[in-house]
N, C-alpha and C positions, 0 to 999 in steps of 0.2 A: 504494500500500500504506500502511496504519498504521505509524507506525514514528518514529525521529528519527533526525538524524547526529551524533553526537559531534566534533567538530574541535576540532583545538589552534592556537595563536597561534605552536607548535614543536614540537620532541619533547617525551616528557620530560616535558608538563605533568601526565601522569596522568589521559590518556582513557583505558585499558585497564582501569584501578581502577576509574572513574568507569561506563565500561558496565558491567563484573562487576559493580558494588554496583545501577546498576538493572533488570539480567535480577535478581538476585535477588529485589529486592523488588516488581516487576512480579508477578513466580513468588508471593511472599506472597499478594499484594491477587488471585489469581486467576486472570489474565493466562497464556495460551501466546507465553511474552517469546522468540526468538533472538537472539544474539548476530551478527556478521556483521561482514567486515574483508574487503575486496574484495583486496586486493594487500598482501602484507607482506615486506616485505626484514628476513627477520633469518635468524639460523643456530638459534634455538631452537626446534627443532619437536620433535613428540610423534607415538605411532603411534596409531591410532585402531584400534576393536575388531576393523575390517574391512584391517586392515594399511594403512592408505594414512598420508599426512603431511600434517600441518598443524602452523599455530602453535601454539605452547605458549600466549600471550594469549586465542586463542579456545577451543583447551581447555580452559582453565581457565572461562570467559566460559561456556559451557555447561554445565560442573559447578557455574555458579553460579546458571544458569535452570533447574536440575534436567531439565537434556537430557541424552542423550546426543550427545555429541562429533560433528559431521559435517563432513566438506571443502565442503559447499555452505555452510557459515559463514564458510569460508578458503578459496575457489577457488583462488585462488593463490599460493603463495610463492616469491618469489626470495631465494637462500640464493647471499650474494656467499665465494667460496673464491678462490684464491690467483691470482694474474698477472689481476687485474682479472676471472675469469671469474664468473660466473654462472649457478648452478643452475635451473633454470626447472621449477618444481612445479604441471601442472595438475592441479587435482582431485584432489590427494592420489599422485600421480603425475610421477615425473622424467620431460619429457622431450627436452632436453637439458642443455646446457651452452654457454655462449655468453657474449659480451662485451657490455656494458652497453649500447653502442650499437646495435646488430645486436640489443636484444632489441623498442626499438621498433619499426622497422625492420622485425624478422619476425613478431612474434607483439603486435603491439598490436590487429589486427581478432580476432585469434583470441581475446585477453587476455578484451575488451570484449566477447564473445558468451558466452565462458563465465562473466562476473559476470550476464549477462543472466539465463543458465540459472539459476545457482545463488540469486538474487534470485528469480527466476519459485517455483522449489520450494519455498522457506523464506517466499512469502506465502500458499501454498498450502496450506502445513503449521502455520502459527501467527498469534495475533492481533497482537504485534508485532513489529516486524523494530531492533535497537537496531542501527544501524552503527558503526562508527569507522573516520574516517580515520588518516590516514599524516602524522608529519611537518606541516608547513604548509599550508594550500591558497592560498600565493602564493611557491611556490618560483619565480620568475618565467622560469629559465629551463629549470624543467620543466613549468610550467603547461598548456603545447599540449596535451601528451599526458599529463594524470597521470591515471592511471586506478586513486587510495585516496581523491580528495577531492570535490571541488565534481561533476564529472564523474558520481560516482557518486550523490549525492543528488539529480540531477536525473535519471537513470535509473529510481530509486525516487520519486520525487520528493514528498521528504519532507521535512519542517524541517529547519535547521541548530541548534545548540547549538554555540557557541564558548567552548573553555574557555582560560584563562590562568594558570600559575603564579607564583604571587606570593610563594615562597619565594626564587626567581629573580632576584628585580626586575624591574623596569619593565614589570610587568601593565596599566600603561594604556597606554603608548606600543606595546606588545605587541597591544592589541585596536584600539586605535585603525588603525595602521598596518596590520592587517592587513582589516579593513574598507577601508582606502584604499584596497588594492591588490585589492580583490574585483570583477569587475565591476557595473553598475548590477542587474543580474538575480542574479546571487548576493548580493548583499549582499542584498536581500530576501528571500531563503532564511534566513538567520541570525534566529530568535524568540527567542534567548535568549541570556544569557552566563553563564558561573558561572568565578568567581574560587576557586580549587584548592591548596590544601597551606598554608593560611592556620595562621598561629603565635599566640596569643595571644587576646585579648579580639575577638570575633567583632564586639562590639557597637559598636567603634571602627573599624569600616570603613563605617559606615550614611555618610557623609558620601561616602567613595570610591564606592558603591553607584549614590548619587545622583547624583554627577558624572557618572559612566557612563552612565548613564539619560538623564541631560538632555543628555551631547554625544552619544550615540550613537543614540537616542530606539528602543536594546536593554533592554527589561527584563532586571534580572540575577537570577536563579530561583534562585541562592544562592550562595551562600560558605562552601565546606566545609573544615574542619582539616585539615592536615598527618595521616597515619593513617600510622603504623607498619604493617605486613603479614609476612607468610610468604610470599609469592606469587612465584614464579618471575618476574624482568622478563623482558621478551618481547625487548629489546633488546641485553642484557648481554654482552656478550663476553669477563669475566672466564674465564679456564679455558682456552681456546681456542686450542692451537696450530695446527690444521688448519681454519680455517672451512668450514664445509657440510659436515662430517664425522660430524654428532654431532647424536642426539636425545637427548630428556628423559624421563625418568618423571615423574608427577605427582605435584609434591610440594603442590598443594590443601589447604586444611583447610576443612571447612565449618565452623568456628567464624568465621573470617575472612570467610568471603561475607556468614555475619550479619552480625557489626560492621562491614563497610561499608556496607550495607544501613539499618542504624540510623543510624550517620552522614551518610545523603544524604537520609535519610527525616526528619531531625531538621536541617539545615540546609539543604533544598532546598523553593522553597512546590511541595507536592504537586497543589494544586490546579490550579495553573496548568501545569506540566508534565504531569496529564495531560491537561487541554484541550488541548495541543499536541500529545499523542501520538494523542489522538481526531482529532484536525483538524476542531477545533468553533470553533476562534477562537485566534487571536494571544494568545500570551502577555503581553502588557500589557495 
């Protein structure tokens, strides 16, 4: 399929912003862009028009490709609640409840056929498919079995984008180290990098840029500012006495999908990201 993966060097770096701002502006330049998050552990979900549940991230991720909302964007969520157990959401549907370990264990061939499904339908239905991963893709000792990262771009098999925040610290030793830990076959998935929530004069990072380039011989497709939002995080646990208790309304602004849209359009080279998203040629 057409498409790229979003992946971070962590949480937290700002792949969830980073796809919502490009289904929007895909959605501008003409594009039938989806959104697409194979597995998410959080408690923030939304009902969708046909009553079922998914994330609030890719909720929003769709009201920002002027979609509407579907589970085949968020096959799955697990929504972690009290004494370690685990809500297990297929397709917009509970169905059970179970302990972290017991959830590879029992529903990891089932997990991996219903991303299949839901991947097979949304290339079906649009020209491209934006994914994001989960977290790292070198948690090493969930790597066997992760089924939000490397796993699932080679399913689709589609480019990597690795992003890093650098509000954080340590954005090189962040992409470096985790290119280390990629195997030789994924690390050549990765076309690109973009350094994320950047504070200040943009134009003083072309040195950092470089370095990156020549040790990691990754073109880096941009350096985008730090961006204020309204946006529900998908991660949040603020609020929350009961986890897995509790969904969302949407609290969206489509003012906001613009200005990050102008933001990624205005610090990312367009050119070469969509020769990547065409799969006409490598981004360098």
């Amino acid at each position: 399929m057409q498409g790229v993966m979003i992946q971070g060097t962590a949480s937290n770096v700002g792949k969830s912003l980073l796809t919502a701002a490009l289904c929007r502006l895909f959605a501008e330049k003409g594009y039938s862009a989806a959104p697409f998050k194979a597995q998410n552990m959080s408690n923030r979900t939304i009902q969708t028009e046909d009553g079922k549940e998914m994330s609030i991230a890719q909720f929003q991720q769709a009201r920002a490709a002027k979609l509407t909302p579907s589970v085949f964007m968020n096959p799955i969520v697990l929504k972690p609640s009290e004494s370690f157990q685990t809500e297990v959401i297929l397709m917009g549907e509970k169905i059970n409840t179970i302990s972290g370990g017991d959830y590879k264990k029992t529903y990891y061939n089932e997990a991996r056929q219903t991303i299949q499904v839901a991947l097979n339908q949304l290339d079906r239905q649009y020209d491209f498919i934006f994914l994001e991963g989960a977290g790292s893709p070198v948690e090493m000792n969930l790597k066997e079995r992760d089924l939000a990262n490397m796993t699932v771009a080679e399913m689709a098999d589609v480019p990597v984008i690795l992003v890093a925040d650098i509000d954080r610290g340590g954005a090189f030793a962040s992409i470096v180290g985790t290119l280390a830990l990629l195997t030789q076959e994924e690390r050549n998935r990765v076309k690109g990098l973009v350094i994320n929530k950047f504070r200040g004069n943009i134009a003083s990072f072309a040195s950092g840029s470089e370095w990156l380039e020549n040790h990691t011989g990754i073109p880096v497709l941009g350096v985008v500012p730090y961006v204020n939002h309204d946006l529900a995080e998908e991660d949040s646990m603020e609020g929350f006495d009961t986890p897995g208790a509790h969904t969302f309304h949407s609290t969206d602004n489509d003012a906001t999908y613009e200005h990050l849209a102008r933001q990624l359009e205005k610090h990312v080279d367009w050119e070469k990201l969509e020769s990547l998203m065409l799969g006409e040629q490598d981004a360098s």
